[in-house]
N, C-alpha and C positions, 0 to 999 in steps of 0.2 A: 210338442209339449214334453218335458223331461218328467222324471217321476218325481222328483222335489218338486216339479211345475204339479204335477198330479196331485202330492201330498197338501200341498198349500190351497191349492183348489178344493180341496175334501175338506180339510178344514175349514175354510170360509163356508162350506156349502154350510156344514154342522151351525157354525156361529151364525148364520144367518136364520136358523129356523132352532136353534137353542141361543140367542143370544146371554142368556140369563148365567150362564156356563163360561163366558167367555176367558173370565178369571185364569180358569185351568187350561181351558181348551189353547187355549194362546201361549201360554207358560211350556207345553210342552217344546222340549229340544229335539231337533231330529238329529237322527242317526243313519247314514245309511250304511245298511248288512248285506250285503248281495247272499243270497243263497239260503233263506233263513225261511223263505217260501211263506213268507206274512207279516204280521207288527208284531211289534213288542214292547211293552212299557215296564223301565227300570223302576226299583224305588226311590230313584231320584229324579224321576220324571221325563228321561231319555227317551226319546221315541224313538225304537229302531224299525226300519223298513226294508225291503225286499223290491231293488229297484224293477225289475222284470216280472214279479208279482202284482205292484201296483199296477202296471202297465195291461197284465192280462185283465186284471177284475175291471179295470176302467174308472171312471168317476162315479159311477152312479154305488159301486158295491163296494165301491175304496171309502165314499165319505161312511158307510154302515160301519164299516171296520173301523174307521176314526173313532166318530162316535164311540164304541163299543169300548173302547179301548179308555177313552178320554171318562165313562162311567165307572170304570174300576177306579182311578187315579178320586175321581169325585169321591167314590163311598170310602175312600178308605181300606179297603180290602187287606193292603198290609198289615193295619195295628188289628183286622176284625178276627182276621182268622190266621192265625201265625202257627207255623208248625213246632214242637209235633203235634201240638194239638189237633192240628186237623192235619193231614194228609196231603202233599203240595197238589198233586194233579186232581183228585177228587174234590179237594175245596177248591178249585181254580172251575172243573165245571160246575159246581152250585152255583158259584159266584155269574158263571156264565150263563144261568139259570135264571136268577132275582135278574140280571140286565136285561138277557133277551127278551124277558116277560115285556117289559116296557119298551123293548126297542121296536117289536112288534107295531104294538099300537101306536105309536110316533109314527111308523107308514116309514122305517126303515128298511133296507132290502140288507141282506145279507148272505155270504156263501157259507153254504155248510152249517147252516148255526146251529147250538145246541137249545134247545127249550122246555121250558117243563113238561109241555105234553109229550115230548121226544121220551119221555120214561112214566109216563102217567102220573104226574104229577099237575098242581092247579097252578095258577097263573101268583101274582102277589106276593107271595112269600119272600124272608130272607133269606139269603144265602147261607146262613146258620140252619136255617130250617130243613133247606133243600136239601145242604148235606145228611143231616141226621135220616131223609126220607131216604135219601140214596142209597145209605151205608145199609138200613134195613130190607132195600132193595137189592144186598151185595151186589152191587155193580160194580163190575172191573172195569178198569182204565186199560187201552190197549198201549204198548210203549209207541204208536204213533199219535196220541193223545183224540181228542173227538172237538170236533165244533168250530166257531168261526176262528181260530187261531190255534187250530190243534193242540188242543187243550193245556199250551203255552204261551200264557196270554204274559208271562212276563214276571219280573221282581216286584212290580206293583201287584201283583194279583199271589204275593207269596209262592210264586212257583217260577224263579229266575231260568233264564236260558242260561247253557253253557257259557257262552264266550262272555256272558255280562260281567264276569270273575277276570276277564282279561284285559291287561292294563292299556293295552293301544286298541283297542273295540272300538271305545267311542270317538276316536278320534280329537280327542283332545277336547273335546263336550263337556263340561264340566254338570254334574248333578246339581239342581236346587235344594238349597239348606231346608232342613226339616221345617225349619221356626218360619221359613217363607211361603212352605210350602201348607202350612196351617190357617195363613195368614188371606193366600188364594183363597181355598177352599172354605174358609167362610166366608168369605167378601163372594165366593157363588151361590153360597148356602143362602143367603140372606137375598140374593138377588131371585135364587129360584123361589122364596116364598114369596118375595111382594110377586110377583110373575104369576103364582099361584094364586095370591086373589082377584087379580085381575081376570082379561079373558088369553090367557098364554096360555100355550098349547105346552103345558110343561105333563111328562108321565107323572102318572100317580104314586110310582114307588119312590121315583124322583124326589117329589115333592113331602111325600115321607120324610127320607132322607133328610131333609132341610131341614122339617120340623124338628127330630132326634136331635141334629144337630146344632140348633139353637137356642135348645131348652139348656136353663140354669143348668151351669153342674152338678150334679148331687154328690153329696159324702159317699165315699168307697167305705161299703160292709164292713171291710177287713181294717181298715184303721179306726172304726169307730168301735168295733171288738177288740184291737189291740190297745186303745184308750181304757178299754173298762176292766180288759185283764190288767193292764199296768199299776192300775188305781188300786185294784184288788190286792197284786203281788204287793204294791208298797206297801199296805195298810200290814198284811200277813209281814212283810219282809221288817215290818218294824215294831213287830212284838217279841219281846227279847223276855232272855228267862236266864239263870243262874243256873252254872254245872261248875263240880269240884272237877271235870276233866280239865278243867285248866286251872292255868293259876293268877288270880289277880295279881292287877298290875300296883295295886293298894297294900295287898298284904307282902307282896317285895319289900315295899317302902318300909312297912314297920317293921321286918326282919332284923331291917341293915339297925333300928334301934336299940329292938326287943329283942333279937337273937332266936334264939330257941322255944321264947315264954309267947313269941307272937300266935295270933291266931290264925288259923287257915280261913282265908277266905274264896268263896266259889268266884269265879270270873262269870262276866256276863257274853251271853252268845247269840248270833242271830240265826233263827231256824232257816233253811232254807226251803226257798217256796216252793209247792210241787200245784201241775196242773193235770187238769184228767178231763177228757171229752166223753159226753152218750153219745152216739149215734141213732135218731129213732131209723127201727128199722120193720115198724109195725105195718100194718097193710094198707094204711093211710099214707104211707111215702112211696106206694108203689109205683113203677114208670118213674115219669119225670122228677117228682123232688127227690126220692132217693136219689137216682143219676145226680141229681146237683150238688145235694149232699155230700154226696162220695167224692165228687170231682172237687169239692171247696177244702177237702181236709187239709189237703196241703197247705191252702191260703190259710188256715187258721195256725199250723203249723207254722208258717212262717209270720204270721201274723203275733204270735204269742214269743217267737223268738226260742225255743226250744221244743223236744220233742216230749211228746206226751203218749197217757195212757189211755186210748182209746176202748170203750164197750159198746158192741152193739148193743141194743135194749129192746121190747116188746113192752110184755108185762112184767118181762125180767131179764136180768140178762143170759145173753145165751152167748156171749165170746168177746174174745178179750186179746188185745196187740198192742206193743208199743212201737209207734209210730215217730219214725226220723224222717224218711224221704219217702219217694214217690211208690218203690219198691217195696216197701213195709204195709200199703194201704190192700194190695193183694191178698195177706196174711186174714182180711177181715172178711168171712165168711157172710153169707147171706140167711137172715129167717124175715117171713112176713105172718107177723101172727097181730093179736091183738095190739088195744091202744091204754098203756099206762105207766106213765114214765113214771109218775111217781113213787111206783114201789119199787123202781128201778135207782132211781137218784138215791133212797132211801138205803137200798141194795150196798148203793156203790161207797155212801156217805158213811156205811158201817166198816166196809172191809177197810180202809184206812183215811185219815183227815187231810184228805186234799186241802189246799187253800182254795183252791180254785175248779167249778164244776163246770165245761162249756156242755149245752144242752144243742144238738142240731137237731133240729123239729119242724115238722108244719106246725105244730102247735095245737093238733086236732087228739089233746091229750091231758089227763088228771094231772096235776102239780104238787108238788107238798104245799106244808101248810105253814104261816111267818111262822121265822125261829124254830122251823122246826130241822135245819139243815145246819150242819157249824159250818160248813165249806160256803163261799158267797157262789149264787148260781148264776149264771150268765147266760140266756137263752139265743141261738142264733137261727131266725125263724126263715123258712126258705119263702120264695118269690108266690105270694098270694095265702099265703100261711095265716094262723088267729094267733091274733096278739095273746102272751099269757098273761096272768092275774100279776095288779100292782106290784106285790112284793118279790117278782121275776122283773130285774134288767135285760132287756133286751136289743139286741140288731136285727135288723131286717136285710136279708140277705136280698141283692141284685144280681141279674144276668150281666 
């Protein structure tokens, strides 16, 4: 039996006790890589393999590595955790971490694998999750990588092998188109739920999985924030006021009449809009919402289309940056004291007339009071946050 006879073999083994997957599992292209000493999945779905490798681990430890492999391409791992956001090799073993947990109980065999109790961690989590336990656990990556694919599981798992950048690799393998490759992966998704109510031996992270990904899409935070600053900017962008720094385009006309005897008349002008973020930074955001906070500034920043003037806030404010890029959100120091935004919005609302006040908060905080603000407030409440009072528009911030 040749390793291609191997690989095809591991793959029917998987389809025959994941049928429900078959979508992807089948989709993938093989590649063969002599020398690469294991698989690999591109982000275009190339399977490259390690004829002499296949060959040692055999069929029983070759279909674990299919699998395993054929689980990253399913979750999505590319769009979930993209660098730099996350780190390639260290997100590549979380990722290897949320699989293993389930590869486990499916009564898969695997060489080398990495798993959550492998760092003392619990079984279920995301791969989102494992990472952040990791990174607390500063675990280093050693450069021969860790676990069932040496912690190069591939351009699918955000952390590509060298040669995938090289143009005769795949031997003329052409990648599956993105829009195709969305098209599988719910035509599995929907297979692994009905499979899930049945009596199918589908993992439970798995099955997860499917459900996240079949639920309604919901509105992205940051377009439903850049809808209500836009609303706001126009209403400000279209209140116009008369300055003698210019010169009407009216009192020209009666010049060229009147001459000398004409009157001066002011031109009309339009202010331009300015916008301003709080930051709560009180002891109610401490840990996780701050972290989300600080991490979303950008997205409001790019969400509002310029750069603004960001204050941290408490009971008051205690610092102050304007913020363009990713570089400038550094600038913004850390306090965790008390919870009262509202003398802080107040604070901010005196030192100059913003059009526009974005508020980031759990929302576990005093408010002003209607009309009591000339600037319109915009409240952007992080994930499990308290709605604030009517007269506050609000988003509700998503992971």
């Amino acid at each position: 039996m040749t390793s291609k006879d191997l690989i095809e073999a591991a793959r029917l083994r998987v389809w025959s006790r994941h049928p429900y997957i078959g979508a992807v599992l089948m989709s993938l292209r093989l590649v063969e890589k002599p020398g690469i000493g294991t698989l690999a999945v591109d982000a275009g779905w190339r399977l490259y393999y390690d004829p002499e490798q296949c060959v040692k681990w055999g069929i029983d430890l070759l279909s674990g590595v299919v699998a395993h492999e054929c689980w990253h391409v399913l979750r999505d791992h590319f769009t979930r955790m993209p660098p730099p956001a996350y780190e390639r090799e260290l997100g590549n073993i979380a990722q290897d971490c949320e699989i293993n947990s389930d590869m486990t109980i499916a009564g898969w065999k695997l060489p080398d694998g990495v798993f959550p109790k492998t760092f003392g961690m619990k079984d279920g989590l995301l791969a989102e999750e494992y990472y952040q336990l990791l990174q607390k656990k500063a675990i280093k990556v050693n450069g021969n990588g860790n676990g069932v694919c040496s912690g190069k599981c591939g351009g699918c798992a955000n952390n590509p092998r060298e040669f995938e950048d090289q143009p005769d690799v795949a031997n003329g393998v052409q990648p599956i188109a993105k829009i195709d490759q969305e098209i599988r992966r719910r035509q599995a998704a929907q297979e692994i739920a009905q499979a899930a109510k049945g009596q199918g031996n589908v993992p439970a992270g798995l099955a997860a999985w499917a459900e996240r990904e079949l639920k309604p899409p919901t509105i992205d935070w940051r377009r439903q924030l850049a809808g209500l600053v836009r609303r706001a900017i126009t209403a400000a962008a279209g209140a116009v006021d008369y300055t003698y720094r210019k010169q009407s385009r009216r009192g020209a006309g009666l010049r060229h009449y009147l001459g000398g005897n004409a009157p001066i008349m002011p031109a009309l002008y339009r202010p331009v809009p300015s916008v301003a973020m709080i930051l709560d930074v009180s002891g109610s955001m401490g840990g996780g919402p701050a972290e989300v906070a600080r991490s979303e500034i950008m997205g409001v920043v790019q969400a509002v289309g310029c750069s603004l003037d960001v204050f941290l806030a408490d009971t008051q404010v205690s610092g102050r940056a304007r913020v363009a890029n990713k570089s400038d959100v550094v600038k913004l120091g850390e306090t965790l004291g008390g919870t009262d935004l509202a003398s802080s919005i107040r604070e901010v609302n005196e030192m100059r007339k913003f059009d526009v006040l974005i508020v980031l908060t759990d929302g576990e905080t005093g408010w002003h009071a209607p009309g009591e603000i000339r600037s319109s407030v915009i409240a952007a409440i992080t994930p499990g946050g308290s709605e604030p009072p009517e007269h506050v528009r609000f988003v509700r911030m998503t992971r």
